[in-house]
C-alpha positions in Angstrom: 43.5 14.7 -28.9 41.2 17.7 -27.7 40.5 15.5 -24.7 43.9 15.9 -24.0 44.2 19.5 -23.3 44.5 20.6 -20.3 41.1 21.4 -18.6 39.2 19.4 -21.0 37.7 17.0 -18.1 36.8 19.9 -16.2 34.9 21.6 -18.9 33.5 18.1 -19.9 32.2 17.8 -16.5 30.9 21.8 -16.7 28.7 20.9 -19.8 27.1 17.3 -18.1 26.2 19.4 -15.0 24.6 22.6 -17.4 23.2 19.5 -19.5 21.1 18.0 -16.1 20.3 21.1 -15.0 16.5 20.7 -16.3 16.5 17.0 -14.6 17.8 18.3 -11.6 14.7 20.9 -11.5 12.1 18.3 -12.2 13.9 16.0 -9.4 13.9 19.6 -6.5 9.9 19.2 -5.4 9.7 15.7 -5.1 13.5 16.0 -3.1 11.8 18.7 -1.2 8.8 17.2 0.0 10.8 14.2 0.9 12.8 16.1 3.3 10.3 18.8 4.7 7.6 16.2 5.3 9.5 12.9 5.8 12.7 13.2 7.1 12.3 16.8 9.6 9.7 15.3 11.3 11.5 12.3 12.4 13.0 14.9 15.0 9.6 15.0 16.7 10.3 11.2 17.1 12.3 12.4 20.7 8.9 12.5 22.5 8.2 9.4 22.3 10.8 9.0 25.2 9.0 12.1 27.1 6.0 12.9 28.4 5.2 15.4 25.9 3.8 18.3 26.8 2.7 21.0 24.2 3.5 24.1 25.8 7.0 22.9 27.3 8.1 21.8 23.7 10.9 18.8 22.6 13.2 20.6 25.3 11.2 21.1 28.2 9.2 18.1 28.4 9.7 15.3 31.1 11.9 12.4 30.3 10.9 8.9 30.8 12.6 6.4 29.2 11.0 3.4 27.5 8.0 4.0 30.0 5.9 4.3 26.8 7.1 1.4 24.7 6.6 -0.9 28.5 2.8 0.2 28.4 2.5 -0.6 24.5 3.8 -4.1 25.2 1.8 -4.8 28.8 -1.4 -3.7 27.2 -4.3 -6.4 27.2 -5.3 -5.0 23.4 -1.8 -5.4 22.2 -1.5 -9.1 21.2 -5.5 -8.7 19.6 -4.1 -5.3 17.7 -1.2 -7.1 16.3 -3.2 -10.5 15.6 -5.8 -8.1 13.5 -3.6 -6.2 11.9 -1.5 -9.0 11.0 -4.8 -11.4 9.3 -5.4 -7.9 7.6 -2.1 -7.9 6.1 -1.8 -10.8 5.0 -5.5 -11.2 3.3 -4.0 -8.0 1.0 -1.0 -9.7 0.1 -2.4 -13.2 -0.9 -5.9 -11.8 -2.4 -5.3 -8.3 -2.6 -1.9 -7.8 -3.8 -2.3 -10.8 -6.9 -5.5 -8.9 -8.2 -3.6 -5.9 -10.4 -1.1 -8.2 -12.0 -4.0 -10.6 -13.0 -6.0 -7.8 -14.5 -2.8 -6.5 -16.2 -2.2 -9.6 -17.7 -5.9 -10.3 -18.9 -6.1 -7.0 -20.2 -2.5 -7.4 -22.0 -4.5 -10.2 -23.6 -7.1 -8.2 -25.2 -6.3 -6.6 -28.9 -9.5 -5.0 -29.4 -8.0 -1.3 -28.4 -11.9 0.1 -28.1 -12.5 -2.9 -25.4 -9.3 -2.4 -23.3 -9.4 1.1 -22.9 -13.0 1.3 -22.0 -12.5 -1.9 -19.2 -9.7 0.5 -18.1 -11.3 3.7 -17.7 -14.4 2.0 -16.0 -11.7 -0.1 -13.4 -9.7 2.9 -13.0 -13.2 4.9 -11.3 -13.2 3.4 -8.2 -10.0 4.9 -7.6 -10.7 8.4 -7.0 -13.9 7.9 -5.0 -13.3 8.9 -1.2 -13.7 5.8 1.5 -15.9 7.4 2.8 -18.5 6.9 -0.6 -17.0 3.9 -0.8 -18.4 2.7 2.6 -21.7 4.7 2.2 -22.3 2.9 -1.1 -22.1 -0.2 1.0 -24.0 0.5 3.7 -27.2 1.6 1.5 -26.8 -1.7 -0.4 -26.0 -3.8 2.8 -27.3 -2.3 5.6 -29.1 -4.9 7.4 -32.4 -3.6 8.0 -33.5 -1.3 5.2 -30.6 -2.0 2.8 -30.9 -2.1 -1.2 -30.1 -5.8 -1.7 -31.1 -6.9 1.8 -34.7 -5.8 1.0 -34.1 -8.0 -2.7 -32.8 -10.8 -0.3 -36.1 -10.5 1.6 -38.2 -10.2 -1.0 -37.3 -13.4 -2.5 -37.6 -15.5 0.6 -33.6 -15.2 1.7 -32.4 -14.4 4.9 -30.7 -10.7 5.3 -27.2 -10.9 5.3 -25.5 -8.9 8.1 -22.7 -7.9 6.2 -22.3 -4.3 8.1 -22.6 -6.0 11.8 -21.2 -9.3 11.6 -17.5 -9.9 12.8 -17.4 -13.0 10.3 -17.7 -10.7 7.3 -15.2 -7.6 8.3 -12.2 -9.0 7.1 -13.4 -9.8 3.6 -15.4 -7.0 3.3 -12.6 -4.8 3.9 -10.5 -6.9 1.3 -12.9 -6.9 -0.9 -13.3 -3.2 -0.7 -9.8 -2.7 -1.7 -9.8 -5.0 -4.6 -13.0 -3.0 -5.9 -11.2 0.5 -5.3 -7.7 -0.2 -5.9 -7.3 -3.0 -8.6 -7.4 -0.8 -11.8 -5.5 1.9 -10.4 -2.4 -0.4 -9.1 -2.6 -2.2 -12.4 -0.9 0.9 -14.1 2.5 -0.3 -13.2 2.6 -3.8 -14.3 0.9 -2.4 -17.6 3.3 -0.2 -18.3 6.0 -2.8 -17.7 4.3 -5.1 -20.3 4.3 -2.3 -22.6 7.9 -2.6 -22.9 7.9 -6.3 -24.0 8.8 -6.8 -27.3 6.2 -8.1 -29.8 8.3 -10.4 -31.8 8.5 -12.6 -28.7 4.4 -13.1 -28.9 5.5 -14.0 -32.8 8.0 -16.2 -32.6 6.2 -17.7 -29.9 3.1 -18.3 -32.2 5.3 -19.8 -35.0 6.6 -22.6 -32.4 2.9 -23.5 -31.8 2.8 -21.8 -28.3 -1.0 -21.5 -27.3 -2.1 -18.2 -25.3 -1.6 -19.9 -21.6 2.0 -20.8 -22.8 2.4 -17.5 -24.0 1.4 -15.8 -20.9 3.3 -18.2 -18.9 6.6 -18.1 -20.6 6.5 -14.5 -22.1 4.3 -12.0 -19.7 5.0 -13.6 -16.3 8.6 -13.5 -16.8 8.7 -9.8 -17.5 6.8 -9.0 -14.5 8.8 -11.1 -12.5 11.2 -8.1 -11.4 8.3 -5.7 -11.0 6.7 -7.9 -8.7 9.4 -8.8 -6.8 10.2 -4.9 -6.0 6.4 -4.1 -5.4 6.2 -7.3 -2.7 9.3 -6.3 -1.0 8.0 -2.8 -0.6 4.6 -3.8 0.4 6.1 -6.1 3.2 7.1 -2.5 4.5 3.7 -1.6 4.5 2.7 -4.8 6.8 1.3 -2.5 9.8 -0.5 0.4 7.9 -3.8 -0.5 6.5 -5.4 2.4 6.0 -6.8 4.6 9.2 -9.6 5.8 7.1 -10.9 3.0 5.4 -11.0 0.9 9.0 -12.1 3.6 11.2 -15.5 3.9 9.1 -16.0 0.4 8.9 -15.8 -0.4 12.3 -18.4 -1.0 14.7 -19.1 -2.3 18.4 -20.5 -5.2 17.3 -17.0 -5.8 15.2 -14.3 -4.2 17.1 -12.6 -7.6 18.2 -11.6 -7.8 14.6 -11.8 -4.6 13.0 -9.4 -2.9 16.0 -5.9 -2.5 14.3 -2.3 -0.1 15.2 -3.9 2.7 13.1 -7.5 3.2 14.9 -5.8 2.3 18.5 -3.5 5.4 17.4 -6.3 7.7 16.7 -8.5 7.1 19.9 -5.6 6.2 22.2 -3.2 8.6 21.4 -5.0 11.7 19.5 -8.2 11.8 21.0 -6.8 11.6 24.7 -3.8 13.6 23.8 -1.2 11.0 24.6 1.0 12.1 21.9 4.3 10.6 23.1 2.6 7.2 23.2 0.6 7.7 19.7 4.4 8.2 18.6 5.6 5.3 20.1 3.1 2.5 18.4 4.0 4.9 15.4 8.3 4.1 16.2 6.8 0.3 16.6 4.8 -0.1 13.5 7.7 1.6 11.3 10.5 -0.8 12.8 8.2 -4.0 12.0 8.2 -2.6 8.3 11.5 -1.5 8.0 12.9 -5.4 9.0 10.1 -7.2 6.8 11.6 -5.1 4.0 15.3 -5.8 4.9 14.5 -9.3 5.2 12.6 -9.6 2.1 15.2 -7.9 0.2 18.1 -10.2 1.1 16.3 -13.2 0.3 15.5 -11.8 -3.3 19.3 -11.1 -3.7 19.6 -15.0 -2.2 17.9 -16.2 -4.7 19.5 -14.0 -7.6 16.6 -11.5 -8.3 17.1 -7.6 -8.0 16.1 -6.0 -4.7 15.1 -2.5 -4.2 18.7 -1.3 -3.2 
């Protein structure tokens, strides 16, 4: 057998590795980008046991210990940071994070290909609009005194709605936000996984008398089940970030006692004032909080048989 000869693995093994070669290359900038701007930078993590200072650099700057993490914890605004950043969280992963895969599977629903792929261009939209149009839109429809549908409101004998000022209506205005911006884009994935289900299931289903709710319930949930699983687990990691940009303009004085979260105490604690060692500490914090939520979540997938993201 030629497989046989010797140095027949070795040149077997040549031809696989001149074979990848154009995989490996497509693989090198995302590999690169990975390492330049995610993992070197996790060096500068040292400062958050120093009192940083620019012009001494990592090696010359004052040691102090946990001093940093100590102040994080003994803050007044710590237990109302986490409190708000935690109701945030969670309002994206009940109404939020259900909002793609229901649109995925509705649209999965609809054979009319004209329909579907007009619905999806006009949901996919919101997507590349800045927050910052985003919020602007809002405010000139909302804005409580000379606001587009205020001014309707008024008009017909209703009362404005304070939607801009109001601490009651930050929460799900922020929520809502997302679900207007993100939905269509996020919906790609589980699209793309229904794409792969075979037809002759939808068939045979049809032939047993299987209505379309039974169909979607025994045919379309089940192959998203996986996807869903691995996009929850990684979004637990994502518990503490909630978008820097997105809050900051939404935030007022009239609604900072529930609009203050990690990422805006960050900016105007730490980068405004300076204080990079402590901005890098509540950035060490937030990142440990994801990285448990993740491990967590991922063992109890693999306890209960389904696959995990490693």
């Amino acid at each position: 057998m030629p497989s046989s000869l010797p140095g027949a693995n070795q040149w077997k093994r040549q031809s696989t590795w001149k074979r990848g070669i154009p995989m490996y290359l497509m693989i090198l900038p995302g590999l690169l980008f990975f390492i330049i701007f995610k993992y070197i930078p996790m060096g500068g993590l040292i400062i958050a046991f120093q009192e940083y200072d620019p012009f001494e650099g990592f090696m010359g700057s004052a040691w102090v210990g946990t001093e940093h993490f100590q102040r994080l914890f003994t803050d007044p605004d710590f237990w109302m940071l986490l409190q708000n950043t935690l109701i945030l969280s969670a309002l994206n992963l009940f109404l939020f994070f259900p909002a793609p895969i229901v649109f995925a599977v509705l649209l999965n629903e609809v054979h009319k290909a004209w329909f579907r792929k007009t619905v999806q261009t006009i949901i996919y939209m919101p997507h590349f609009l800045s927050w910052v149009i985003v919020v602007s839109i809002t405010v000139v429809l909302f804005a409580t005194q000379d606001g587009g549908i205020n001014n309707l409101l008024d008009s017909m004998g209703y009362e404005r709605i304070e939607l801009m000022t109001s601490p009651d209506y930050f929460r799900f205005l922020y929520v809502g936000q997302n679900i207007w911006k993100e939905t269509g884009w996020n919906a790609i994935i589980f699209l793309a996984a229904l794409a792969a289900v075979d037809p002759t299931l939808y068939e045979a289903a049809v032939v047993d008398g299987a209505n379309r709710w039974s169909q979607v319930w025994h045919i379309t949930l089940p192959a998203l089940k996986s996807t869903i699983i691995i996009l929850f687990i990684l979004r637990l990691g994502q518990v503490m970030e909630l978008g820097f940009e997105h809050i900051l303009l939404l935030q007022n004085p009239v609604n900072m006692n529930v609009a203050d979260v990690f990422d805006t105490y960050v900016y105007r604690n730490g980068v405004l004032q300076g204080n990079f060692s402590y901005a890098t500490t509540v950035g060490i914090f937030k990142s440990v909080i994801g990285l448990i939520l993740i491990v967590a979540a991922n063992r109890l997938a693999k306890a209960f048989g389904q696959e995990g993201v490693y």
